[in-house]
C-alpha positions in Angstrom: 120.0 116.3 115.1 120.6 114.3 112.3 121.1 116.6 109.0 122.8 113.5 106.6 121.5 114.2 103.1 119.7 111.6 101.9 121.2 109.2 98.7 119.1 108.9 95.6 120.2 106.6 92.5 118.0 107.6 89.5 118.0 105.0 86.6 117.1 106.5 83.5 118.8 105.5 79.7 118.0 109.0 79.0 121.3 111.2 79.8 119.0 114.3 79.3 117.0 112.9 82.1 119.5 111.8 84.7 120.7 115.6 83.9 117.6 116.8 84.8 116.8 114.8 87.8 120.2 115.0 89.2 119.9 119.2 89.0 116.5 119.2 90.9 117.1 116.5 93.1 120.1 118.3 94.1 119.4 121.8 94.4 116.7 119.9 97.0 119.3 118.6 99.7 119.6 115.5 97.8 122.9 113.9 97.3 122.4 112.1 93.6 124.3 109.0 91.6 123.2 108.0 88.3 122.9 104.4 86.4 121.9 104.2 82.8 120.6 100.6 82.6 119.8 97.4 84.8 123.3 95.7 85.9 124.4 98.9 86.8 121.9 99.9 89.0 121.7 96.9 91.0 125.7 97.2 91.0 125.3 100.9 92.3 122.9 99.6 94.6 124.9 97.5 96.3 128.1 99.3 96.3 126.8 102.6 96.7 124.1 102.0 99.6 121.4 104.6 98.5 118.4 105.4 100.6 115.8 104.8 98.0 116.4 104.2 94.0 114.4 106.2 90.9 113.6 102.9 88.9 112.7 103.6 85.2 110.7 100.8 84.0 112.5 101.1 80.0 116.2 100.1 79.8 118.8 99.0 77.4 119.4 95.8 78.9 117.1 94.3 81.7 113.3 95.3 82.3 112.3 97.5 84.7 110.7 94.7 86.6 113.2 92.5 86.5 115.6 94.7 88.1 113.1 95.4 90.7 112.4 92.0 91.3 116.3 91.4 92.3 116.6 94.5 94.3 113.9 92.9 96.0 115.5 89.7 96.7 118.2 91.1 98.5 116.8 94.2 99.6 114.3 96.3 101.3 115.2 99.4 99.9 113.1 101.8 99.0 112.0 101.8 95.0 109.7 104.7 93.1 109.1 103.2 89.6 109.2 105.7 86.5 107.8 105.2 83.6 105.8 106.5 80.5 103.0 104.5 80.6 99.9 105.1 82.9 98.7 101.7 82.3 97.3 100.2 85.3 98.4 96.8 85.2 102.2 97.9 85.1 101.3 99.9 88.3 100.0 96.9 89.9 102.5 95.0 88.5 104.9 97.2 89.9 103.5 97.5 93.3 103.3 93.6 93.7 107.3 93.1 92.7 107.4 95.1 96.0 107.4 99.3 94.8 107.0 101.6 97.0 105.1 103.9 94.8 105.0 104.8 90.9 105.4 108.0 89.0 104.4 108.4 85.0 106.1 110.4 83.3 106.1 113.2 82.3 106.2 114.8 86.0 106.7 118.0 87.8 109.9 118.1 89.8 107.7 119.1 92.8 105.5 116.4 92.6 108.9 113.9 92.5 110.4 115.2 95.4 106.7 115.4 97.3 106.6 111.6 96.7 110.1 110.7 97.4 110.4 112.4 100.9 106.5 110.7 101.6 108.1 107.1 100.8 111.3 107.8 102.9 109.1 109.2 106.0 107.1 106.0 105.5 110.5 104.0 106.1 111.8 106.0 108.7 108.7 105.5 110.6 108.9 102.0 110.8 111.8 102.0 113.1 110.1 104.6 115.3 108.8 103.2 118.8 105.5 101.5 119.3 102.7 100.6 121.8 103.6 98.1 122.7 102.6 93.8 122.7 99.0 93.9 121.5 97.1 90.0 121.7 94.8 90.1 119.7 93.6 86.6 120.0 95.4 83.2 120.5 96.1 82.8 117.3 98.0 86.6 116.2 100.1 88.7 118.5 101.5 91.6 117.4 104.7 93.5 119.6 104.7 96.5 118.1 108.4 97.8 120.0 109.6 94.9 118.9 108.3 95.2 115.2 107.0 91.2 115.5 104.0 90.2 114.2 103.5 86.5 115.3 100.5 83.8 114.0 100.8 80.5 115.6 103.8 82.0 117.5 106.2 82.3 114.6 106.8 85.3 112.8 105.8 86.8 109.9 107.4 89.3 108.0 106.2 92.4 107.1 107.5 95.6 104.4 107.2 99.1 105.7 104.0 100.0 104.4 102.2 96.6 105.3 103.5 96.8 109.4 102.3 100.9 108.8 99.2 100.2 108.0 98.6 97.3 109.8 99.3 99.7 112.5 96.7 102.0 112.3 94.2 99.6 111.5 95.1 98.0 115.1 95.4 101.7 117.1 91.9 102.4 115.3 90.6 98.8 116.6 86.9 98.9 116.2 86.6 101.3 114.0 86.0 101.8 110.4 89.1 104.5 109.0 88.0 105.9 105.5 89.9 105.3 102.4 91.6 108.6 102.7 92.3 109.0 106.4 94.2 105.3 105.6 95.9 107.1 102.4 96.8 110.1 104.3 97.9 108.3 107.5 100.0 105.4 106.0 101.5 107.3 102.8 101.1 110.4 102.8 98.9 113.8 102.0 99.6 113.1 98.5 98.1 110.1 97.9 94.7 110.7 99.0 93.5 109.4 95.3 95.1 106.6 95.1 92.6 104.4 96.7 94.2 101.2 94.9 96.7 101.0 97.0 94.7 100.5 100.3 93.3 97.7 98.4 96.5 96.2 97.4 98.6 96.2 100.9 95.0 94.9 102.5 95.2 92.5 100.0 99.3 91.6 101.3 97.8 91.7 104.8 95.3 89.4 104.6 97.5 86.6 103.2 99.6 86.9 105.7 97.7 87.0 109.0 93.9 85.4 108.0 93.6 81.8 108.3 91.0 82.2 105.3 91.7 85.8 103.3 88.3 85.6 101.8 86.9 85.2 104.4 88.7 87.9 107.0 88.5 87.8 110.8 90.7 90.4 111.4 90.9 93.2 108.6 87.1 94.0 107.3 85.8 95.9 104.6 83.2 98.4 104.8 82.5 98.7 101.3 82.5 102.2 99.7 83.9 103.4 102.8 87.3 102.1 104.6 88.5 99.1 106.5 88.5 98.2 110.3 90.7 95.8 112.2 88.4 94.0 114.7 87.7 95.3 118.0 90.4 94.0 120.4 89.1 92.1 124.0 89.5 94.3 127.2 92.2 93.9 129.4 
């Protein structure tokens, strides 16, 4: 069995609080390096090879964002965006630049560690096996072992969350999965208010694999409720 402890980087320009997430992070199994602003996270990043990086959004030198939005261009890695502000267009912000979730500040350590072990189950999923080629018309084919989702016969590339949910919406074919059965099954127990991110990764979904997103023949809304993927032919 595998017991390797995962790596966190935190980047914080607050020593107090790299202190103080390194000492709860640690005493939880996690093996913790520190940066204190932008070039030296995304240096640590690449150097150091963490599993998933503690991104504050306020630093010295670069913006949050725009250190997320290099991390992202060379990397799928894992990102939980701190910061002080609950302001919902930074979240949204965030989450579009390609986060993996988003933490205000101030936080219990619980709570951090609850959603840092629910992002990196969500990642280690997506390598797990799957049911296999699913056609679901001529136009989109989806092979879940091989983790290829196809329109027009040329792949398209999905993140982690988006190929997650997209599976359940698929298994569930048919079927209209509330907002928090998708919450719960795709990130987690603790997410289960966090309805704007269904809408959000629907949203990525649809862009990707509708010919017309406004118009959606394969992902639809039952508004108030949930979403369904259409039901899939027999045979």
């Amino acid at each position: 069995m595998n017991t390797r402890q995962p790596r966190v980087l935190v980047v914080d320009d607050e020593p107090a609080i790299l202190e103080l997430d390194r000492v709860s992070l640690e005493e939880r199994g996690f093996l913790v390096s520190a940066a204190a602003d932008g070039g030296e996270a995304l240096r640590r990043t690449r150097d150091d090879l963490p599993d998933l990086v503690l991104l504050d959004l306020r630093l010295p030198d670069l913006d949050g964002f725009d250190v997320l939005r290099q991390l992202r261009a060379a990397s799928t890695i894992p990102v939980i965006l701190l910061t002080v502000s609950d302001d919902e267009g930074d979240k949204v912000r965030g989450l579009e630049l390609g986060a993996d979730d988003y933490v205000t500040k101030p936080f219990r350590p619980g709570e951090l560690v609850a959603r840092i072990n629910a992002v990196l189950r969500r990642c280690a999923w997506a390598g797990a096996p799957g049911p296999g080629l699913v056609a679901v018309d001529d136009r989109l084919q989806i092979d879940f072992d091989e983790r290829d989702v196809l329109v027009h016969g040329r792949r398209v590339a999905l993140r982690p969350t988006e190929y997650r949910l997209l599976y359940h919406l698929v298994q569930n074919a048919g079927r209209t999965l509330p907002f928090e059965t998708i919450l719960a099954r795709v990130w987690g127990p603790e997410y289960r208010a966090e309805t704007q991110y269904v809408h959000l990764y629907v949203a990525y979904l649809r862009q990707k694999l509708e010919p017309t997103p406004a118009a959606p023949r394969y992902i639809l809304t039952k508004r108030g409720v949930g979403y369904s993927f259409r039901p899939l032919a027999a045979g």
